[in-house]
C-alpha positions in Angstrom: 54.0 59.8 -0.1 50.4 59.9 0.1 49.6 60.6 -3.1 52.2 57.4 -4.4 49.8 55.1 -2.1 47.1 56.5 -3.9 48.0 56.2 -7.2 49.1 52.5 -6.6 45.2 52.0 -5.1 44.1 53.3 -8.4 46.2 51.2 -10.2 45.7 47.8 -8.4 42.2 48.8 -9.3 42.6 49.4 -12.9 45.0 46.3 -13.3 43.2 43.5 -10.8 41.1 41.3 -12.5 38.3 39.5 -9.9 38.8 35.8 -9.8 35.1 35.6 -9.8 32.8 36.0 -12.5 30.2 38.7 -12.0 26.6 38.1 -12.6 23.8 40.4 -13.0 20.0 39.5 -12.1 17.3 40.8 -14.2 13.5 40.7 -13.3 12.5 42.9 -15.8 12.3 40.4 -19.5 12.2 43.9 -21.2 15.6 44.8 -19.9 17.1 41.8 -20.5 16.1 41.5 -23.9 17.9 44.7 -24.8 20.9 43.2 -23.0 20.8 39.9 -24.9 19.2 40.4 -28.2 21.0 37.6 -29.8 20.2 33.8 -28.9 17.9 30.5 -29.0 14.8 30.5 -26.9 13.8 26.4 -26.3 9.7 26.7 -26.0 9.6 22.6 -25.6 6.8 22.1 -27.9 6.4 19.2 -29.8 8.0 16.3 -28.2 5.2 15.3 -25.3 2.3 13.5 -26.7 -1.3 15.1 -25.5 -2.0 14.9 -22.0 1.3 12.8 -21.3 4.9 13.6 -20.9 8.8 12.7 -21.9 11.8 11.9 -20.4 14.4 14.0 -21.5 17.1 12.9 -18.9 20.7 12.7 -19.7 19.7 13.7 -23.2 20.2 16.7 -25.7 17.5 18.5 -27.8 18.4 21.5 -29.5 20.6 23.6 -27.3 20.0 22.6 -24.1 21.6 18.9 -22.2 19.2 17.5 -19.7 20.9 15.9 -16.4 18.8 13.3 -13.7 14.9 13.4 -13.5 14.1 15.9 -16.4 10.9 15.4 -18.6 9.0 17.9 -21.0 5.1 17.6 -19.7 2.3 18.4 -21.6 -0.2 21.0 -20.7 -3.1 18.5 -20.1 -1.2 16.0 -17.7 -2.3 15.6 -14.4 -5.7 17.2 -15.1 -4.0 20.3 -16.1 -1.7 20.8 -13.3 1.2 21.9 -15.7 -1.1 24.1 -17.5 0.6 27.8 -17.6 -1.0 29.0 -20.7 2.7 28.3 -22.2 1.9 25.6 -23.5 4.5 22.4 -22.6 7.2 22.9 -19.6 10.2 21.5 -18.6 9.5 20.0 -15.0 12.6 18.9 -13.0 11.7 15.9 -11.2 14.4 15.7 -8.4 14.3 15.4 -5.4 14.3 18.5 -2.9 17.7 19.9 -2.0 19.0 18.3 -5.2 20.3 20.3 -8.0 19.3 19.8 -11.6 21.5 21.5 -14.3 21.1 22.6 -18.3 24.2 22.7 -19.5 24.9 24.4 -23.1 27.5 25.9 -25.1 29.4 28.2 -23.6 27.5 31.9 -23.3 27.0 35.2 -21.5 23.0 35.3 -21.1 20.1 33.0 -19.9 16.5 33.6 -19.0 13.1 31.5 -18.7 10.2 31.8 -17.1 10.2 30.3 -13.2 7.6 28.5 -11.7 7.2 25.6 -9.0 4.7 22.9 -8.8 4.2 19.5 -6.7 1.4 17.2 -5.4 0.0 20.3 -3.0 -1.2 23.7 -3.2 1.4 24.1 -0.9 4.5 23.3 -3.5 3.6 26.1 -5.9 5.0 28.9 -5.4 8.2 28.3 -3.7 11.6 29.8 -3.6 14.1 28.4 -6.2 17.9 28.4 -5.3 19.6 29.4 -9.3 23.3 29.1 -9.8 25.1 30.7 -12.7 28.8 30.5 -12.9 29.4 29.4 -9.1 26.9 32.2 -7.8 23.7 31.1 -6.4 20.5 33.5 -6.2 17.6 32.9 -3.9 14.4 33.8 -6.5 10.9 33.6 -5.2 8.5 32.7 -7.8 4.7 32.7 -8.2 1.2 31.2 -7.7 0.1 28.6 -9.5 -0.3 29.3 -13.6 1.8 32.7 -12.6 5.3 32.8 -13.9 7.8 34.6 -12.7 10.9 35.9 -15.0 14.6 35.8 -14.6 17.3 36.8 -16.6 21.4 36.6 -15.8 24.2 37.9 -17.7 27.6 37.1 -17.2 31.1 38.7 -17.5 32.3 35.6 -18.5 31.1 32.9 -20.4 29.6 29.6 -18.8 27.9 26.5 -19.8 25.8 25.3 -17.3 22.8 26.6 -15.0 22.0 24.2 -12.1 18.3 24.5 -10.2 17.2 23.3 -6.5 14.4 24.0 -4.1 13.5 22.8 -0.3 10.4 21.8 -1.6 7.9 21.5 -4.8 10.1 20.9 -8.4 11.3 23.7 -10.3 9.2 24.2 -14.0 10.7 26.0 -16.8 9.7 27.7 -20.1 10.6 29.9 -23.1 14.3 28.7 -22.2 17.0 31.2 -23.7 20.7 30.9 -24.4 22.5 33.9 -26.2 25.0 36.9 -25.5 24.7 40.2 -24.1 25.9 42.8 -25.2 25.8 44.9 -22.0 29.4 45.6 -20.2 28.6 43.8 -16.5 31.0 45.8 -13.6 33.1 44.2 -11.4 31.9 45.4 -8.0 35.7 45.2 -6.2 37.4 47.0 -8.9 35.1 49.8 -9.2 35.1 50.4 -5.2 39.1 50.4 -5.4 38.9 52.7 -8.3 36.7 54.9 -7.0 38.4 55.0 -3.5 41.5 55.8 -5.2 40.3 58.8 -7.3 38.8 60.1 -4.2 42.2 59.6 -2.2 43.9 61.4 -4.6 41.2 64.4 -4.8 41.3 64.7 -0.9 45.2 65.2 -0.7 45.0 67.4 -3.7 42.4 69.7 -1.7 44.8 69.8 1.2 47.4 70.5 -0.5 45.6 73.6 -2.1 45.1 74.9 1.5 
C-alpha cells in the first residue's frame, strides 16, 4: 500500500504540468548570455536629436511596442542627467505606482540594463517592481550613472514586460529580446518528484530490515 501511494506521488509529479509559468532571475549578464545567445538587443540610438528627446508612446520601433509616457532621451538633456555612458535611454515617464510595459513578439528571454532617475538625488537609485509572465520581482538598482543588470528567462513564451516604481522613473538600455536555450525547472514538480523517490527509498529500506 505504501509503496502504490508512492508511486502515484511520483507520477502526479512527472505528469502535472504548473499552471504557472516559471521564471528565472539573472544578475549575472555573463550567465545569461550563455542562456540566451540568440536575440535583438534595442540600444535606442539614433532617433533623439542632441541634447533633446522623443516620444515613442503607443508606438513601435524595431522590436519593441511602447505603451503611455515613453520617450528615448538623449544623453545631453537636462544637463546630462540621462547621461549613463550608454549613450541614449529609454525613460518611462509615468507616474509612480503606474506600470509601463514593452510588449514584443512572443519569447523566452529579456534583459537590459536598470536604472532610476527623477528631479532629486533622491529618485536614483530606487527599487523597480519587474513583471514577466504574471510574476513580479522586487530589483534594486543603482546610483546615479550605475546600471544595474537583469536578465529573465521563461519556461514559456510571453510578449510583454511591464515596469513600476514608488518613486523616481524607471530608465532602460541595451534592451534584449531572444530565446534561451537553458531548460527552466518547475519548482512544484521537482519537490513532488523528489519526495516521491525518497518515499519509495524509505519503504524499500524498511522493508530490507
Amino acid at each position: 500500500m505504501k509503496h502504490l501511494a508512492c508511486l502515484l506521488l511520483t507520477s502526479l509529479a512527472i505528469l502535472t504540468n504548473p499552471s504557472y509559468a516559471s521564471v528565472v532571475l539573472y544578475q549575472d549578464s555573463g550567465q545569461f548570455q550563455a542562456a540566451a545567445p540568440a536575440g535583438t538587443t534595442e540600444t535606442f540610438e539614433g532617433y533623439a536629436a542632441p541634447a533633446s528627446f522623443v516620444n515613442v508612446s503607443d508606438t513601435t520601433l524595431g522590436n519593441l511596442s511602447f505603451g503611455a509616457s515613453t520617450f528615448i532621451v538623449d544623453p545631453d538633456f537636462d544637463g546630462g542627467g540621462y547621461n549613463w555612458n550608454t549613450g541614449a535611454v529609454l525613460n518611462f515617464a509615468n507616474s509612480p505606482t503606474v506600470d509601463t510595459t514593452l510588449s514584443f513578439a512572443p519569447t523566452t528571454a529579456f534583459s537590459a540594463l536598470f536604472g532610476t532617475v527623477g528631479p532629486t538625488d533622491d529618485d536614483f537609485g530606487q527599487d523597480i517592481i519587474v513583471t514577466v509572465n504574471d510574476q513580479s520581482f522586487l530589483l534594486g538598482t543603482g546610483s546615479f550613472a550605475n546600471w544595474t543588470f537583469y536578465g529573465f528567462i521563461s519556461d514559456t513564451p510571453f510578449s510583454s514586460v511591464s515596469f513600476s516604481t514608488a518613486q523616481g522613473f524607471p530608465i532602460l538600455d541595451n534592451v534584449f529580446v531572444g530565446n534561451s536555450t537553458a531548460t527552466v525547472p518547475e519548482p512544484t514538480s521537482l519537490a513532488m518528484l523528489a519526495l516521491g523517490i525518497l518515499c519509495i527509498a524509505t519503504v524499500r529500506r524498511r522493508q530490507e530490515k
